[in-house]
C-alpha positions in Angstrom: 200.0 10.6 282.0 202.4 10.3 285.2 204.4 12.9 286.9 207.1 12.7 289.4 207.2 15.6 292.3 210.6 16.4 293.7 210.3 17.6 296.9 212.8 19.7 299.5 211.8 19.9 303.6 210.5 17.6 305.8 207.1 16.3 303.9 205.8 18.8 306.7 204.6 22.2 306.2 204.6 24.7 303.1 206.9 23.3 300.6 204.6 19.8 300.9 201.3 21.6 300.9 203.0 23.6 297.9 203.1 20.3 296.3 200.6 18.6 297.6 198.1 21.0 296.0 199.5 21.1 292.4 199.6 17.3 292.6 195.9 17.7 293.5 195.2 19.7 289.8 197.3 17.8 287.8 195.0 14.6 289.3 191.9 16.4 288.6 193.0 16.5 284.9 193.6 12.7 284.9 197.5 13.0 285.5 198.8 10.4 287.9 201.5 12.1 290.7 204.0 10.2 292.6 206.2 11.7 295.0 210.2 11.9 295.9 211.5 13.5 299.5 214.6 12.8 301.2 215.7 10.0 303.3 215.4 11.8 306.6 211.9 13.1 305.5 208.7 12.8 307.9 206.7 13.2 304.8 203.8 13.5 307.9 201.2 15.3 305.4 201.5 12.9 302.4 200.9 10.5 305.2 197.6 12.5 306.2 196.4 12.4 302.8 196.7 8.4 302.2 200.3 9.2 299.8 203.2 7.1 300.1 206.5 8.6 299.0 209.5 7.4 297.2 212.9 8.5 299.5 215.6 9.9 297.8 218.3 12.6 298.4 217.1 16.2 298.3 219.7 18.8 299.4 218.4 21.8 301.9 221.0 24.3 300.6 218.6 25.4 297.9 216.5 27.7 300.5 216.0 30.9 301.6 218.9 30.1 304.8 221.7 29.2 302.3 224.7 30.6 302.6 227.9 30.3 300.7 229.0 27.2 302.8 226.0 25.0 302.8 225.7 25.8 299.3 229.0 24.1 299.0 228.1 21.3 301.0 224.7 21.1 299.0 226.6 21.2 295.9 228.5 18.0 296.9 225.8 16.0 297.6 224.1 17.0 294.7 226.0 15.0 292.5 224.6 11.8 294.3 221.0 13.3 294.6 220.9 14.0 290.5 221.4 9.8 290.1 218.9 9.1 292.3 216.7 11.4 291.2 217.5 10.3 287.3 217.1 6.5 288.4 213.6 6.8 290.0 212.5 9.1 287.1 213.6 6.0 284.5 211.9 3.4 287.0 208.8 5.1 287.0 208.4 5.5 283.2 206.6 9.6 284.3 205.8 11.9 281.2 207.3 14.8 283.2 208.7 15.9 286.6 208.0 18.9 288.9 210.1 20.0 291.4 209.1 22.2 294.7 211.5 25.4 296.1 215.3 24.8 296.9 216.6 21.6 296.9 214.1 19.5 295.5 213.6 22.1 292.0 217.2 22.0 291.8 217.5 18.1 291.9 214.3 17.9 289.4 216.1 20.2 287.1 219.0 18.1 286.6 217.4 14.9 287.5 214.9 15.7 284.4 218.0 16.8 282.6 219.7 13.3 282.6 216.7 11.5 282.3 215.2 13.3 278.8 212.3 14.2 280.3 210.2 17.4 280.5 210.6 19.5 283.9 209.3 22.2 285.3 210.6 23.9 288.9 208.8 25.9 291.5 211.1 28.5 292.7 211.3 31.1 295.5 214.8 31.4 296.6 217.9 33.6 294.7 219.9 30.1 294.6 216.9 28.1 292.5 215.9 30.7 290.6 219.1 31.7 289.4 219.9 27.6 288.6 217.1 26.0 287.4 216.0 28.7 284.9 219.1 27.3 282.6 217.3 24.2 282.0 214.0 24.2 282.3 210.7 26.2 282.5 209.9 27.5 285.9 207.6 29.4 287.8 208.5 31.9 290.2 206.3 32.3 293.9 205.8 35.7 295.2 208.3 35.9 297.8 211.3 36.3 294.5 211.6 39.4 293.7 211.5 39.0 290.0 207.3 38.1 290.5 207.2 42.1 290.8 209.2 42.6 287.5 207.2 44.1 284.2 209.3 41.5 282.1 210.9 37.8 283.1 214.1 36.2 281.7 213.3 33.2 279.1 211.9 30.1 280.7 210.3 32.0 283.7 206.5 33.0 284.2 204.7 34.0 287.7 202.3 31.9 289.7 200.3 32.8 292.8 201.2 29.6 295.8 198.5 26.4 294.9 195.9 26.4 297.4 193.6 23.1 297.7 190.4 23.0 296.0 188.8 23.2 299.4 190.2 26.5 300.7 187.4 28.9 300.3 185.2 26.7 302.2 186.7 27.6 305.6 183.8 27.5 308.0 183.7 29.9 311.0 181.8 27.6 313.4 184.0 24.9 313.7 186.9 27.3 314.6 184.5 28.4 316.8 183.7 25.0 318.8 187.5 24.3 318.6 188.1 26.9 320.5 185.6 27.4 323.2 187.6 23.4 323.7 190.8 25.9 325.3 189.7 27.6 328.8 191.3 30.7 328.5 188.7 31.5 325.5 186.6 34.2 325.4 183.6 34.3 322.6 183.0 38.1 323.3 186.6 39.1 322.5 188.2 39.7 319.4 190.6 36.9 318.2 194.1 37.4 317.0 195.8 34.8 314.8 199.8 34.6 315.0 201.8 31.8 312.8 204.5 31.6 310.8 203.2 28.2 309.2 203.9 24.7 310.4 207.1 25.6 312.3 207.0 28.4 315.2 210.0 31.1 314.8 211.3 33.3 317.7 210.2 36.5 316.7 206.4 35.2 316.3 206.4 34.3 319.7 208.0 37.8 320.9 205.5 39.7 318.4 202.3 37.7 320.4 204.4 38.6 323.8 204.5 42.4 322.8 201.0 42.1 322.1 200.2 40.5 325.3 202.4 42.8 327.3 200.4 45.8 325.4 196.7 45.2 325.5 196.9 43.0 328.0 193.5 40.4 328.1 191.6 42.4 325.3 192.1 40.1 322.4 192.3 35.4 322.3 195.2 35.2 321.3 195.8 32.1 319.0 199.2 30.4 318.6 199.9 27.4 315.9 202.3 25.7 314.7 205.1 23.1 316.0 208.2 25.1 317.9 211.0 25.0 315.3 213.4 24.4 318.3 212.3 22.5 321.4 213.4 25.4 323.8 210.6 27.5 322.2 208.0 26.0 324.5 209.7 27.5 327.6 208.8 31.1 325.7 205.0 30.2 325.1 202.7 31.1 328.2 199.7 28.6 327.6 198.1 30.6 330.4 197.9 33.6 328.8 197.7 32.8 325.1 195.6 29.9 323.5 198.0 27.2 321.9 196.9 25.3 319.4 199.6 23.6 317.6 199.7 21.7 314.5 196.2 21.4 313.4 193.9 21.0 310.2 191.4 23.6 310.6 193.7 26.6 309.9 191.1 27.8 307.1 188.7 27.6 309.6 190.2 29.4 311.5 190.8 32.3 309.5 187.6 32.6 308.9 186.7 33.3 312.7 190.0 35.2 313.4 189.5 39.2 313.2 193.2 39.2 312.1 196.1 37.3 311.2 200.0 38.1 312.3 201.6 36.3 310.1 205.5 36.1 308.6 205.5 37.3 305.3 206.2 34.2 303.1 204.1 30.8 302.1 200.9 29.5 301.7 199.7 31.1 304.8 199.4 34.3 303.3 197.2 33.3 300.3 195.2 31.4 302.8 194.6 34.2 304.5 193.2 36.8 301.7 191.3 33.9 300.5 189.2 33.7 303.6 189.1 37.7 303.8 191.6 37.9 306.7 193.0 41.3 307.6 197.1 40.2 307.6 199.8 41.9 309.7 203.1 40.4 307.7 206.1 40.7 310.0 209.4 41.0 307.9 212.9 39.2 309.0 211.7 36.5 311.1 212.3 33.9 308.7 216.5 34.3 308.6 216.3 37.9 308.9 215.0 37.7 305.4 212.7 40.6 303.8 210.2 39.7 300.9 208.2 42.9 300.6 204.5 40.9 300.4 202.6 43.6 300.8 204.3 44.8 297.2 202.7 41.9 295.7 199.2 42.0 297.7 199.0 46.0 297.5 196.4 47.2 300.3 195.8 43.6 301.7 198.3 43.9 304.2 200.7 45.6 306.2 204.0 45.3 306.7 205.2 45.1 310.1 208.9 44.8 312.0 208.2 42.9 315.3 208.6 45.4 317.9 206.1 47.5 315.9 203.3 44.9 316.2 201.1 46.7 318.3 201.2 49.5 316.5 200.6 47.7 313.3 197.5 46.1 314.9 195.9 48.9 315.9 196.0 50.6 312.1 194.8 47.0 311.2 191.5 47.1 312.9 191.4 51.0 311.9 191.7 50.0 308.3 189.4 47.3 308.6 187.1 47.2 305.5 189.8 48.6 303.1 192.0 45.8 303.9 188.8 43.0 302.9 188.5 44.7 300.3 191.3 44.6 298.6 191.6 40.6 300.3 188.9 39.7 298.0 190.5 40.9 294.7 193.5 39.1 295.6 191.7 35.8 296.9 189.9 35.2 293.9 193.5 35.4 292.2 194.9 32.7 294.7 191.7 30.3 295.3 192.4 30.2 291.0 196.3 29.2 291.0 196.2 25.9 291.1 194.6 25.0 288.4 195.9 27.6 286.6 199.2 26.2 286.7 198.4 22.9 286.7 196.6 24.4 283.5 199.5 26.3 281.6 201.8 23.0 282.4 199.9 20.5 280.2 199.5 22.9 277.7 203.5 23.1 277.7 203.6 19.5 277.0 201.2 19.6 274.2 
């Protein structure tokens, strides 16, 4: 059996690990997964993990930043994107297609359509999931607001993010000798986590500076991720604060972190409770949006606006051991969702 996986960002950070780890399922069941991303796509992680990638046109106005206009300008090159999509999908001769978030569920939908072949979308945003629902079976992410609803519309069920098979075997001591690599570590302080995945927003960078500017030298402070603007360098004092950037050891290094500031979307988060992480989630950094996390992970983390990061942190190591706690009901849950869904979509196609 072959699948096709459609795609949307850069091949880069959570939509590809999204991916990336329900391929990783599906191939532990025997299913053989090839992969579509757009043209202008890095597809740097694929790369990382020896897959190559077929390059077609995936939209970006299916995401969380849409607004009315690029929706429009998304809608126009969709009619383009839906051939190609249609034409690989017949070239390939797959059983079924998946596509990931935004763009790339919305191009599977109707590439899938066109070609007669069974589909099933990943959605998180108000423009996929109100679109792809009509023509195929989908599975909606915790940032949707529907994942908190008693009862979903026909041809939607909830799934917890796919994590890799791996990430519960995060290993303390290698975060450890990583970081005593940085000079401005210290092993007898407490270590403080900040990201908002692979690409570094504003307000994660003021929420570490608040924190700096508050306790001063009392906790390593960890930055990582790749500056989603260039300019963002300028903000990040690599004096003060221990930079890390893009790395591969992130579940290692939740296991040594104390606590994570995080934004509240993604795979980060189910990383996180997997490894038994207290989480700060800060709201609106991501687009101003708000996706009420701690709703979904009730007592596993708190909710935070940036300028009240300090305070947040405090309760956070106050609350210490109810916070793992309730991380450990909610990690079993997520270590478990990939082949979970991988699961429940072979049984659809039986």
């Amino acid at each position: 059996m072959k699948a096709l996986f459609i795609v949307t960002g850069r091949g880069l950070g959570g939509d590809a690990m999204t991916a990336l780890n329900a391929m990783n399922a599906l191939e532990r069941r025997g299913v053989t997964c090839e992969i579509a991303l757009d043209a202008s796509a890095h597809g740097t992680l694929f790369e990382k993990h020896g897959y190559n990638w077929h390059k077609i046109s995936v939209p970006h106005a299916g995401g969380h930043s849409a607004t009315k206009l690029s929706a429009a300008k998304g809608a126009a090159k969709l009619v383009v994107a839906t051939f190609k999509a249609r034409n690989l999908i017949k070239k390939l001769k797959v059983d079924f297609v998946v596509g990931v978030l935004g763009g790339g569920a919305i191009v599977a939908s109707l590439g899938g359509k066109f070609a007669r072949k069974p589909t099933f979308s990943l959605i998180s945003t108000p423009l996929d999931s109100s679109f792809c629902p009509k023509f195929n079976q989908c599975y909606i992410l915790p940032e949707l607001d529907k994942f908190r609803w008693d009862e979903l519309p026909e041809n939607m069920d909830k799934a917890f993010y796919p994590l890799s098979k791996d990430v519960d075997e995060g290993d303390a001591e290698v975060a450890f000798e990583k970081l005593k690599e940085f000079p401005n570590f210290d092993e007898n302080k407490k270590t403080i986590l900040f990201s908002s995945g692979s690409s570094i927003f504003k307000g994660t960078i003021r929420a570490m500076d608040l924190t700096l500017k508050e306790f001063g030298d009392k906790y390593n402070l960890v930055l990582v991720g790749l500056p989603l603007h260039d300019e963002y360098m300028d903000l990040i004092d690599e004096e003060k604060i221990i930079y890390a950037g893009y790395i591969t050891w992130i579940n290692d290094l939740f296991r040594y972190a104390d606590l994570a500031v995080l934004t509240d979307d993604g795979v980060s988060l189910e990383e996180a409770l997997v490894a038994r992480t207290p989480i700060i989630a800060l709201t609106k950094v991501k687009w101003g949006r708000y996706q009420n996390m701690a709703g979904v992970f009730k007592g596993a983390i708190i909710e935070s606006e940036v300028e009240d990061v300090c305070k947040s942190i405090n309760e956070a190591f106050e609350n210490m051991d109810s916070l793992k706690q309730n991380a450990v009901k909610y990690g079993k849950l997520c270590s478990e969702a990939a082949d979970d869904l991988a699961d429940r979509m072979l049984k659809k196609l039986e």
